[in-house]
N, C-alpha and C positions, 0 to 999 in steps of 0.2 A: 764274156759273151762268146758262144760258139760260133766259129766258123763256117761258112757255108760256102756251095760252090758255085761257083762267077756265071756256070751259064743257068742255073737254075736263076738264079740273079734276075738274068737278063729275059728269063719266063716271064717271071710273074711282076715284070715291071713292064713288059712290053705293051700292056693297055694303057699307056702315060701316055704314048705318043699320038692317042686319039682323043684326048683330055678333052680339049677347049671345042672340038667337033662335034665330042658327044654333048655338052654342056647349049652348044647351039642351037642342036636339033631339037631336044625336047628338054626345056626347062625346068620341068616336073620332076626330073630327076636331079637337079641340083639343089630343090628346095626338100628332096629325100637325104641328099646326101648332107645337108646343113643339117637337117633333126636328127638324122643317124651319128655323124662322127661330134654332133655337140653334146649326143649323149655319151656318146665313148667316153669323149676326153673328160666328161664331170663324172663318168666311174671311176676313174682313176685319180681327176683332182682331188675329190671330196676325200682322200686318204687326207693328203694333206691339209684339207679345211678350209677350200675355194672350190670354185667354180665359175664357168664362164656363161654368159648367157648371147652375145654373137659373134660366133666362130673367127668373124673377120675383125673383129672389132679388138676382141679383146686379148689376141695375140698379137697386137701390132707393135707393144714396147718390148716383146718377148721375156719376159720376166714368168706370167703364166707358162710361155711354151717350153722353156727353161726347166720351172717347174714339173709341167707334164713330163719332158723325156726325165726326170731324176725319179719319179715315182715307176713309172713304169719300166725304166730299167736298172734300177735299185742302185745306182751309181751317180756318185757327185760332179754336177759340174761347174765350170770356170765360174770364179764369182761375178755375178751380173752386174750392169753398170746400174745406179739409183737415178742417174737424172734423166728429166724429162725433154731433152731437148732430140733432135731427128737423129745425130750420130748415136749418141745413147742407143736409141733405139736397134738403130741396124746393129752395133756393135753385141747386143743382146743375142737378135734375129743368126747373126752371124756364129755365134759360138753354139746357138742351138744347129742350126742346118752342119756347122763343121763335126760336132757329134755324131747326127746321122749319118755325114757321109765316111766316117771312122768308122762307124760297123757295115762297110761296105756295101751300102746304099748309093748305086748313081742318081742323084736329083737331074730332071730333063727341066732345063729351063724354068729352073725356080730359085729365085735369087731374095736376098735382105729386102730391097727396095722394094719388090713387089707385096711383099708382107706387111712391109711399115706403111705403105700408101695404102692397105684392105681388101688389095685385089682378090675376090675371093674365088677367080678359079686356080689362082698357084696357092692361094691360104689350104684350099680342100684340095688341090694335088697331092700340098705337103703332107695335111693330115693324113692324106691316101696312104703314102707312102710309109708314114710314121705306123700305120696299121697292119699292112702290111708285113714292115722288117717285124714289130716287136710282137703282134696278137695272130699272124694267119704264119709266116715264114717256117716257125721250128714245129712247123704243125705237121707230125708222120705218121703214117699209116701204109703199112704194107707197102716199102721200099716208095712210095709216096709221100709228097711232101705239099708244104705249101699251097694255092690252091685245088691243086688236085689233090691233093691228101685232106683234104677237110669236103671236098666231093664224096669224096670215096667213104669216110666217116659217115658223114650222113647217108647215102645209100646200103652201108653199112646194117646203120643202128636205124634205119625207116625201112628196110627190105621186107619184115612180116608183115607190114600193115597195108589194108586194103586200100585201093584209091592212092595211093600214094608212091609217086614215081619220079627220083629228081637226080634228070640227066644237067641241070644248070643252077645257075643263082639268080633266076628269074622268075619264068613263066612257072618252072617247078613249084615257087612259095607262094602264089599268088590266093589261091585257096585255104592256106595257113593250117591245112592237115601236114605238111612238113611237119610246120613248129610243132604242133601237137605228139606228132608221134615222136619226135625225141624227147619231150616230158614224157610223154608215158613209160617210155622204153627205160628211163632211169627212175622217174619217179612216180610209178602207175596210180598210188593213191591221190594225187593232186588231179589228174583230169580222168575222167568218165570216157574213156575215148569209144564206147561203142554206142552213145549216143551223139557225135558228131556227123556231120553230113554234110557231104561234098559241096552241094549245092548252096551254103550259108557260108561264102569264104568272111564275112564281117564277125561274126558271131564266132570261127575257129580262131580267127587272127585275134583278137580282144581278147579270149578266153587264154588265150597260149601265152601274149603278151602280162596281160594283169598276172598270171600264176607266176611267170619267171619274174618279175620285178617284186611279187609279195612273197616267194618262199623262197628263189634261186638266185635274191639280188643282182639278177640280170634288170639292166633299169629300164624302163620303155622307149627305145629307139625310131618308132615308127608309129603313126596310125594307121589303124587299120582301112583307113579311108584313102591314103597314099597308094596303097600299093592296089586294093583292089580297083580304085577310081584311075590305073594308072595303066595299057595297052602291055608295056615291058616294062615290069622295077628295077628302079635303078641295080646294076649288079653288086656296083661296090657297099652300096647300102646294105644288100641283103648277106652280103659276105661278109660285111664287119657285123653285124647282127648275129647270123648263124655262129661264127668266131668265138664270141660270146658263151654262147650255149657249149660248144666244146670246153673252153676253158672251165666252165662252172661243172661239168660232168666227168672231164678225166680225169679222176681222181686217185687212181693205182698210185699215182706218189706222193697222195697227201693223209697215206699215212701216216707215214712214218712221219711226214710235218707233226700229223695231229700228237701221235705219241711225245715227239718232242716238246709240243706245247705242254701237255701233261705233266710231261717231267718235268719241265720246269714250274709250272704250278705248284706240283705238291715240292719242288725243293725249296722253293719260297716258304711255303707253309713251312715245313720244317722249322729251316732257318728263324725265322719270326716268332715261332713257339718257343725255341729256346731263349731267343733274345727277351720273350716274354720273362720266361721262370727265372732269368739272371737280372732283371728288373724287380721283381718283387721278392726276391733274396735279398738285394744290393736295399730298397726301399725298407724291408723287416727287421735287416742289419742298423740303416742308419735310425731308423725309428728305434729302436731295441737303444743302441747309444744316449742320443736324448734322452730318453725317457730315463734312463738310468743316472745320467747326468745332471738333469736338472734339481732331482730334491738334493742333491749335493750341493747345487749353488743358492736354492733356495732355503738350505738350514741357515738360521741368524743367530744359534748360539754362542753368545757371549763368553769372552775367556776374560781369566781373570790378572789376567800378566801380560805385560808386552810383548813376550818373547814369543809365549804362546800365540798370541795375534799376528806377530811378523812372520810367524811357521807359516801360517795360514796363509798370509799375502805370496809366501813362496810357492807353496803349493798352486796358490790360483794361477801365479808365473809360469810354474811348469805346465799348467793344464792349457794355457793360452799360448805355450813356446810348442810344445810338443804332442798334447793329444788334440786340440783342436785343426789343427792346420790339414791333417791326412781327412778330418771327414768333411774340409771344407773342399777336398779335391774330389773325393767322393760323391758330397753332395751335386760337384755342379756336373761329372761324366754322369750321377743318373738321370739329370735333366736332358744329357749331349744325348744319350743310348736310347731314352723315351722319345725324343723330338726325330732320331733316325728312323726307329721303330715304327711311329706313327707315317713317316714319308714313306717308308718298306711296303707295310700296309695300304696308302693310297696308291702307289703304283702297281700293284698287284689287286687294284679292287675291292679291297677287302675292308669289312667294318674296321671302324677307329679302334686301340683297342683301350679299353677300360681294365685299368688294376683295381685290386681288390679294394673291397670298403675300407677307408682309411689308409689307405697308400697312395694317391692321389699326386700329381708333383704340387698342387696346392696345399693337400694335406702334410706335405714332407716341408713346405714352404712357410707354413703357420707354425708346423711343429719348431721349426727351424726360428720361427721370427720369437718365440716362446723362449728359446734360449738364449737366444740374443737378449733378450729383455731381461732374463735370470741372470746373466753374465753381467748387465749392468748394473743391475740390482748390487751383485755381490760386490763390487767391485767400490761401488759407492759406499755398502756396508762397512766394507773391511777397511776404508780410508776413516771411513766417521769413526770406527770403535778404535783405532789407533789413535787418534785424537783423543777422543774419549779418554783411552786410560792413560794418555800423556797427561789428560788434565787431573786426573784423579789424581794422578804420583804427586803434581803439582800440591795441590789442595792437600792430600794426606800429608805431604811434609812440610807444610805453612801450618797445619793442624796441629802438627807434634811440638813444633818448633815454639807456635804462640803457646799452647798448654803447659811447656815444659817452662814456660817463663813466668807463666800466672803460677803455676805451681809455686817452683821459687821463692815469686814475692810471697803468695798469701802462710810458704810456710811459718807458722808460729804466729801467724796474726791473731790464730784464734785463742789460743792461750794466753794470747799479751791481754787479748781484750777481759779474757777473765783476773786477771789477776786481782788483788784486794789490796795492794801496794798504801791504796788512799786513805785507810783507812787509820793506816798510824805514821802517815806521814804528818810531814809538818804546814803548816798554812802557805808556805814559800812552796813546798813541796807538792802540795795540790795545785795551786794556783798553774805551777809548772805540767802536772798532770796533764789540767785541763787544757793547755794549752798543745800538747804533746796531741790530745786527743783532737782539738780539732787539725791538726796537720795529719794527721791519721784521715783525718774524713777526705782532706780534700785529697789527699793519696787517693784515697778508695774511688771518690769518682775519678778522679787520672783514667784509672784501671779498668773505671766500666766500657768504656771503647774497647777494649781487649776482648773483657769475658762476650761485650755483643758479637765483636767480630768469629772468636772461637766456634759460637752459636750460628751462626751462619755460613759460617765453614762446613759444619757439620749438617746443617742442613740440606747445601749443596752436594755433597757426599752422599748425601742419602739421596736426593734426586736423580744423582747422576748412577744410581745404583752399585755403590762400591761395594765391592766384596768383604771388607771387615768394616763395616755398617755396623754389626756389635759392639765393637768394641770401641770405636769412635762414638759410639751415643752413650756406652757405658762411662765412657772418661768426659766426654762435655756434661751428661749429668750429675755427675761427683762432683767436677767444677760450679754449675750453677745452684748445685746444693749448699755445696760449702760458702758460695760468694752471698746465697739470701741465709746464711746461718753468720756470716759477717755482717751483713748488711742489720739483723737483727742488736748482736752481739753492742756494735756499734752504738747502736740508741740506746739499750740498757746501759752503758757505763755513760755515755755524757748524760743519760738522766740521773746517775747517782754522782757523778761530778758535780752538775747544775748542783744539785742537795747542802753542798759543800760549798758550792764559789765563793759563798759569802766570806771563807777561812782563808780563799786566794789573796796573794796581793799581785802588785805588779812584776812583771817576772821582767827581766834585762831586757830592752828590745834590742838589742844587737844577736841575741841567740834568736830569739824569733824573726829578724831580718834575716837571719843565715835561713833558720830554717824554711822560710818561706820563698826564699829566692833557690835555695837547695835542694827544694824539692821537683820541683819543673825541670831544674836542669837535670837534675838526674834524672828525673822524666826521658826529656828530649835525649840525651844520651843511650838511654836505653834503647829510646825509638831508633835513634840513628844505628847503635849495632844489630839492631832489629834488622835496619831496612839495606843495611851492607853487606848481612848477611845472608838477607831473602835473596833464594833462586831466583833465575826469572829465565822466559822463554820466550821468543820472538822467530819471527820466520821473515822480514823485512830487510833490510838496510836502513829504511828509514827506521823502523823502532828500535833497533839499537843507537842507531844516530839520537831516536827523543831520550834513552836510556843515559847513552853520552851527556846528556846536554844537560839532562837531569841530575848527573852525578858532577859536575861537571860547576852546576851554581848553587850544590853543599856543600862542595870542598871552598868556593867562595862567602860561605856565612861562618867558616872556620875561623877567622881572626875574630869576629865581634865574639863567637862562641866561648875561643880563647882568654877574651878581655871578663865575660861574664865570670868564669871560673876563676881568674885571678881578684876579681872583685868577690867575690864567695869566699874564697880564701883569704881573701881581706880582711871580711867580715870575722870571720873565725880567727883569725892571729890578732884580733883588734881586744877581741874577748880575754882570749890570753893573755894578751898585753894588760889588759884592766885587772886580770885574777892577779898576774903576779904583782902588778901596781899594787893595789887594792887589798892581795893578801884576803882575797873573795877567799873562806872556806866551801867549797864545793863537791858534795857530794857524789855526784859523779857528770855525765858528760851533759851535752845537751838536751836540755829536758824537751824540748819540741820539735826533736827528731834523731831519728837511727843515723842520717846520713852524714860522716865524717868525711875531714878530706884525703884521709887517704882513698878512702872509696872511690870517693871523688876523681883526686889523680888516676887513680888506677884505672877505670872507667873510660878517664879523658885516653890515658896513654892508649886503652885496646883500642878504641875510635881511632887514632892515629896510625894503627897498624893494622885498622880495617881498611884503611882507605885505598892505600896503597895494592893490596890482594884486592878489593873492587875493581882497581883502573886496569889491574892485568886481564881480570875478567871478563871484563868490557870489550877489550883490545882484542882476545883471543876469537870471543863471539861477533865483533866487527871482523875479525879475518874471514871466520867461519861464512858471514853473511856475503862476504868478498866473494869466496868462492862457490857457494849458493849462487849468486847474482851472474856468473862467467858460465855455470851451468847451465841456467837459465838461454843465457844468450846465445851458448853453443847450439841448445837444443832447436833456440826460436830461428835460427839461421838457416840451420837445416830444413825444417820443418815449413819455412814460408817459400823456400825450394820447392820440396816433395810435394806439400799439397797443391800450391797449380800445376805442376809437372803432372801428379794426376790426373787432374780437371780437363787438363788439355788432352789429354791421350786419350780419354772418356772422348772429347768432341772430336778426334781424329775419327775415332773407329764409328762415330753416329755417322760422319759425313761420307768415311768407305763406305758404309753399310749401304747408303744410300743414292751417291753419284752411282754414272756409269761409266767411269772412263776405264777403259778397255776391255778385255773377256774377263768371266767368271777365274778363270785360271791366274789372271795377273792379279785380280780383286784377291784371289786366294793367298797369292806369292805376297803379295803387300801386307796384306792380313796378318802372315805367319813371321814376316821379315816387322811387321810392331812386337809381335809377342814374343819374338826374339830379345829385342831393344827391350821391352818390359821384364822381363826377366832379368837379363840381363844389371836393370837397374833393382834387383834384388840387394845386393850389399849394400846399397844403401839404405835401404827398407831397415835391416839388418844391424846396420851401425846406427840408427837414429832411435832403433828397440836399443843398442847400448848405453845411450846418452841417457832415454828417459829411465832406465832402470839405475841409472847413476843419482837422476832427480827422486827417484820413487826411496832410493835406499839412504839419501840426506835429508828423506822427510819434505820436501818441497813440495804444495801442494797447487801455489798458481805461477801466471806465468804471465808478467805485463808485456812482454816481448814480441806474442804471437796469439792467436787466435784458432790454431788447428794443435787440438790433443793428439795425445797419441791414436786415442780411439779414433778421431775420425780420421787419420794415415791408416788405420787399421783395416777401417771399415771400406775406405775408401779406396785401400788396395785389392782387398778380397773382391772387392764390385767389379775393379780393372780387369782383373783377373778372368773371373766370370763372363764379364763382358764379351771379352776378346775369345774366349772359348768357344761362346756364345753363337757369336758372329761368324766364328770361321766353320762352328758345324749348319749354321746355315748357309754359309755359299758351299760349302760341299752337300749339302742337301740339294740345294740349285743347279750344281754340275750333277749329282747322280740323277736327278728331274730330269734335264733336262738331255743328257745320252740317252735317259731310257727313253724318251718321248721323243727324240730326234728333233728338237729346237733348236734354231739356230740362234746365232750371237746375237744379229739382227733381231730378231723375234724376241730375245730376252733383254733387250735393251728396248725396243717399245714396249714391252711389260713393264718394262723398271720406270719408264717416261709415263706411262698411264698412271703407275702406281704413285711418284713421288709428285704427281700434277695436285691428287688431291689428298695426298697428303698435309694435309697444310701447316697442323703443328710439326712438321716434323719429327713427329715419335718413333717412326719406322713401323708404323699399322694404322689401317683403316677404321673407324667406328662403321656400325651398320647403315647409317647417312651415306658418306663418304665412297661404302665400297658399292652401295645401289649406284650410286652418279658414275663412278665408274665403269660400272657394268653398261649404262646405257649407253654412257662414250662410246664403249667398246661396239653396238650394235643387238644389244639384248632390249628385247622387248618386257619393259619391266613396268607395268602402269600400276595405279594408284589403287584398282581396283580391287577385291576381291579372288581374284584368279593372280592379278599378278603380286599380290602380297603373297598368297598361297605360293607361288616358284619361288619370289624372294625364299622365303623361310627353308624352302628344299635345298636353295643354294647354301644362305648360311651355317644349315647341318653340316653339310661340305665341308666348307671351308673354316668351320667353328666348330668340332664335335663335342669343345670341353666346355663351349658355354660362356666363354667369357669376354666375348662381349666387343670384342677387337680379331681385324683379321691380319697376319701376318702374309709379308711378301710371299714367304715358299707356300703358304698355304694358300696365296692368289696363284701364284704359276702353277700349282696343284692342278688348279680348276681349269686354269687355262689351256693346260695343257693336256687335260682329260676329257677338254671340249674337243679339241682341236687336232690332235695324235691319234692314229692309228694304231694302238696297244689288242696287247692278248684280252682280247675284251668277251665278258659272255658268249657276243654273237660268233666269237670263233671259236671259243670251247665247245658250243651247241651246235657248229659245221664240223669240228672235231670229230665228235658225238657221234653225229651221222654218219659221217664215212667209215669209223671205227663199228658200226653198229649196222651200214648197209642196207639193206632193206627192212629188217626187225627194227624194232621200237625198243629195245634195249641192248644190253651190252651183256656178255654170259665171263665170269670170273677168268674161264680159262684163256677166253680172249685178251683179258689186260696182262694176264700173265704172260701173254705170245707179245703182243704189242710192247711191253713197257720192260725196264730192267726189273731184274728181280729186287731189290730193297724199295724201290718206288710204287712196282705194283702191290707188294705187302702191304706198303704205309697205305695206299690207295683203300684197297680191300678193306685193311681194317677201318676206316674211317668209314666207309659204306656201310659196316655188317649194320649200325642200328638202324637206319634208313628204308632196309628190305621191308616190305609189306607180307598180313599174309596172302595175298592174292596175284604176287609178283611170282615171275618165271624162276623155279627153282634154279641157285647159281648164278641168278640176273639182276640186272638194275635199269631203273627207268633214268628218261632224264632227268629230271626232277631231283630223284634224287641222288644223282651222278654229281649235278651243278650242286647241291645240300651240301655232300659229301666235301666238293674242294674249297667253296666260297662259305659255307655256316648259311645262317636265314636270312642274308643278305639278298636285296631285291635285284636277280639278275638280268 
């Protein structure tokens, strides 16, 4: 604030010391001087978004007066006290009067108390005086100042016009051809001034007043009824009034304001066009990605190998370790750049802005929820076909193993069955035949369990769609051809035996005990190196343990088995025993079966030295499941950490979002100092991706230990992440809000108390219920009507331009602070305008070129050239399309 000198000081403060004398004598002047300085001080509140309505009244906690000197002398002061009690008050009163009297103002007997009590001839001294230093003081004119230099102005700029003579700040205006002819003098098309007449001072004084409050935002100070119904008007009344009119007319230095506002207009614009084009590059880019990525997760062709399939599970590792992670940072900085973009945009006025069809951040957000969905898709894919061809190998090699043993048996069956042996055998020799034959039958059903089971191996193979499906149906049906070409063969010879029996006699029942107790067991044996020798696959502890336990009470039917065999062999040395007794001639071995005991032993001894490679088996795949099982529990240790450790940091950053404990700047500091700490617990993200890819690469597929997959640590981190980016570019939208809009802490902390009242699920946003009850909290006339649903809906655009349906917090301060803030607003581009443009109704090219820098009046220029008319001044622009030019078809 500039200096001034001490005795001019003492000029134009020396009417104070007749204050309460004049206020005595004629009363009509203090109820001039309450309409006049109440309208002052609500010119200059209303910046700020108050206003007082009695002078005495509502300066008494000093918080408005506070207020008024910060607006009006564009400088902050001491923070006010909040409470309501008397000290409070003075202690307000007092830090406002000690600002005044720091721009060296002497106050004549105007103290706190008499303010805080309403006294309202030191309430309107003060205001005197406050009018005075800041609106008449720096007022010069020809080596004149203060006011005499706002005399001298006026006498000035009213000297051509008739009737009109003003040697004071009284009897001079009482007629209101003053007021008139300094509108005309500046702005001749608003009044008619050669149809006024002296003698109508009601009809001059109205006419002059209504014009300066509808086109010069000077606001109406006086009725016209005051001053003519009034012998002498008040002077201070009509000196803060006339003040007025100077301030709104002298305008030689706001040019260069208005240019400045210009420039910064179109540097915004700039700025915000490119932030636009690197938005829907950065959106074409990540959409380009997806799109290109998804039929890769969504092809399901089948391989036909395992190795080939576990390529494939690597691959999807890498694409989930290393291409995904960069567009998931991508993705959430073109959400951070669009949410600034749109706040850039609201504080510069300017429509919301809309990216192109299909770029949408809802559109990047489906596209986005689309791969997420493919990702799991595959993922599930490529575990089941793993499975899958584990079960096949299984299945193909139970296939081979049982074929390869039915083979065996039935080789030569079918030539036994033809042979013609019977027909010149002897009666002893058939009889033996037939009996050979039926232990051959009851072989053959043994066997049919086999060739079923074969058949249904192979069926399952073919359901399961295995890759040599050929060849496995060509070899099961050679098998079931040859077993009904047995199964025929069979009945032809016992029907030509039957033909015969009557030659049989009785054959030795000690060979037919062998052979009937000989048969099974060799059965059973077979089964058992069968079943010793079946792989097996298990992914439990406990199924190796039923595997155990199963092997476990075979090896315990080993002595009866034992005893069976030695009684077999009984059988057969009993025989021999009788041949060489008996001196039996014997043609050859067993007639009622193949099965000797060396076979026999033989058979027994491999069972005995399967058993043994079984139990190592067992033991190795029980280790295996050991260390399975320690995986498991490593993983679930970790993992039942991580995932509340998320969960909780999720609910930290909802409840920052939302308290208010202390400024935007420490809510920022806290914010950034979690996403430190979040990061930070990266390595362990990191090391529990090791553990499960220890799980994924031993085949492990559940996990009794824990209840959070990988996926959802996954998913759940990426959301953290998001989150916390999230939040922190919206309190940095709220700080840049709120600097541009001059809001205090105060002020954003009853926003945040409005907002979190009716908030009630605590989401961190309003539904359109929620943010009407607030609005009407707040003092908005919002009825139920028809007109007021109509406002609703204009606010919502506002505060919702994408539609969906919920209002966030920076898009309530948006509003609130677009209510409430004095910003570069139409009305001062369109005062701009004028001053830039002076008495013409437009603006001529060379002019912006003089007024602006050269790179801003180009961009300027060229943004006008479509706008010219053909009926516009060549080289000019109207307003219209001046405001077209900087704001688009926005309603200004």
């Amino acid at each position: 604030m500039d200096h001034y000198d001490s005795q001019q000081t003492n000029d134009y403060m020396q009417p104070e010391e007749d204050w309460d004398r004049d206020l005595l004598l004629d009363p009509a002047w203090e109820k001039q001087q309450r309409k006049t300085f109440t309208a002052w001080c609500n010119s200059h509140l209303r910046k700020a978004g108050t206003q007082i309505e009695n002078i005495e009244e509502d300066f008494r906690d000093g918080l408005k007066l506070m207020l008024l000197l910060e607006v009006i002398s564009g400088e902050r002061l001491a923070k006010p006290e909040r409470g309501k009690m008397r000290v409070h008050k003075i202690s307000n009163v007092n830090k406002a009067l000690d600002f005044i009297a720091s721009k060296g103002v002497k106050l004549v007997s105007i103290g706190a108390e008499e303010i805080v009590d309403g006294n309202v001839k030191m309430t309107l001294g003060m205001i005197w005086t406050i009018i005075l230093r800041f609106a008449i003081q720096d007022i010069s004119v020809e080596e004149t100042s203060a006011k005499e230099g706002l005399l001298l102005w006026c006498q000035r700029k009213t000297a051509p016009y008739k009737n009109v003579n003003i040697q004071n700040f009284h009897i001079s205006w009482k007629d209101g051809l003053g007021f008139c002819a300094l509108i005309h003098r500046h702005r001749p098309e608003l009044i008619d001034y050669g149809k006024l007449r002296k003698d109508d001072p009601l009809t001059n004084l109205n006419t002059a007043f209504d014009v300066a409050e509808k086109y010069l935002d000077i606001p109406k100070m006086l009725d016209a009824e005051d001053i003519v119904g009034t012998a002498r008007p008040d002077e201070k009344a009509i000196m803060t009034y006339v003040s007025s009119f100077y301030h709104a007319f002298s305008g030689a230095q706001k040019a260069e304001t208005a240019a400045n506002r210009i420039c910064k207009v179109l540097a915004v614009n700039q700025e915000n066009e490119q932030l636009m084009e690197d938005y829907e590059k950065l959106a074409s880019d990540l959409l380009e990605w997806i799109r290109r990525t998804i039929p890769w997760l969504e092809n399901r062709a089948p391989e036909n190998t395992m190795h080939a399939m576990q390529q494939k599970l690597e691959d999807f590792r890498d694409y989930r370790r290393l291409h995904k992670p960069p567009k998931v940072q991508e993705k959430c900085q073109l959400e951070i750049n669009f949410n600034t973009l749109q706040t850039k945009l609201r504080l510069s006025n300017r429509p919301a802005f809309m990216p192109s069809e299909g770029r949408m951040v809802s559109d990047i957000n489906n596209a986005w929820g689309c791969l997420e969905q493919a990702e799991k898709g595959y993922e599930e894919w490529l575990l089941n076909e793993i499975r899958r061809l584990e079960r096949l190998d299984h299945l193909a090699e139970k296939f081979r193993q049982k074929a390869s043993i039915h083979e065996a048996w039935t080789d030569g069956k079918e030539a036994m069955l033809q042979q013609k042996d019977f027909e010149t055998a002897t009666l002893s020799e058939i009889k033996a035949l037939l009996k050979k034959h039926e232990a051959f039958e009851s072989d053959l059903a043994a066997h049919q369990d086999r060739v079923e089971q074969i058949a249904a191996i192979a069926q399952e193979l073919n359901e399961l769609d295995y890759y040599d499906s050929p060849s496995v149906n060509a070899r099961c049906q050679k098998i079931c051809d040859q077993w009904d070409n047995l199964g025929a063969l069979t009945q032809k010879r016992r029907e030509a035996l039957e033909r015969t029996e009557k030659l049989l006699e009785t054959i030795d029942q000690l060979y037919l005990e062998y052979a009937k107790r000989a048969a099974p067991f060799n059965n059973w044996m077979e089964g058992a190196m069968e079943d010793l020798q079946d792989t097996f696959i298990v992914h439990t502890i406990e199924e190796i343990q039923g595997l155990t336990t199963a092997h476990e009470q075979f090896k315990a039917t080993l002595p009866d088995a034992d005893k069976e065999r030695l009684a077999i062999l009984g059988i057969h040395n009993e025989v021999s025993k009788i041949v060489q007794t008996y001196h039996v001639n014997m043609a050859g071995t067993n007639p009622y079966t193949t099965i000797t005991p060396q076979e026999i032993n033989g058979k027994w001894d491999h069972v005995r030295q399967l058993v043994p490679r079984r139990d190592q088996a067992l033991t190795e795949e029980h280790a295996r499941q050991q260390h399975n099982e320690r995986l498991r529990k490593q993983f679930a240790a970790q993992a039942n950490v991580i995932g509340p450790w998320i969960q909780t940091k999720m609910e930290e950053i909802g409840r920052i979002s939302i308290e208010m404990h202390g400024t935007l700047e420490d809510q920022l500091s806290h914010l950034r100092q979690y996403e430190k700490s979040i990061v930070n617990y990266k390595p362990k993200i990191d090391q529990l991706e090791g553990d499960h890819q220890l799980i994924q690469e031993a085949l492990i597929f559940d996990n009794k230990h824990t209840n959070y997959t990988m996926e959802h640590i996954r998913v759940g981190w990426e959301q953290l992440l998001t989150t916390i980016a999230r939040t922190i570019n919206e309190v940095e939208n709220q700080i840049l809000t709120r600097d541009a809009k001059g809001i205090s802490q105060e002020q954003m902390n009853e926003f945040r108390a409005s907002f979190n009242h009716f908030d009630r699920d605590h989401s961190g946003t309003l539904g359109p219920e929620e943010f009407k009850a607030c609005l009407i909290s707040l003092g908005y006339d919002i009825g139920n009507d028809p007109q007021g649903e109509a406002e609703f809906a204009r606010i919502m655009s506002i505060v919702d331009p994408n539609r969906l349906g919920v209002v966030t917090f920076q898009a309530f301060i948006d509003f609130m602070s677009r209510e409430t803030a004095d910003t570069d607003t139409a009305d001062q581009v369109m005062a701009s305008f004028k001053i830039l443009a002076g008495d013409k109704n437009y603006i001529t090219v060379d002019e912006l070129r003089r007024e602006l820098p050269p790179d801003q009046a180009e961009y300027c220029i060229a943004r006008m050239a479509p706008y010219t008319g053909p009926d516009a001044v060549p080289g000019a622009l109207d307003y219209m399309s001046f405001s077209t030019a900087l704001y688009g078809e926005s309603d200004l």
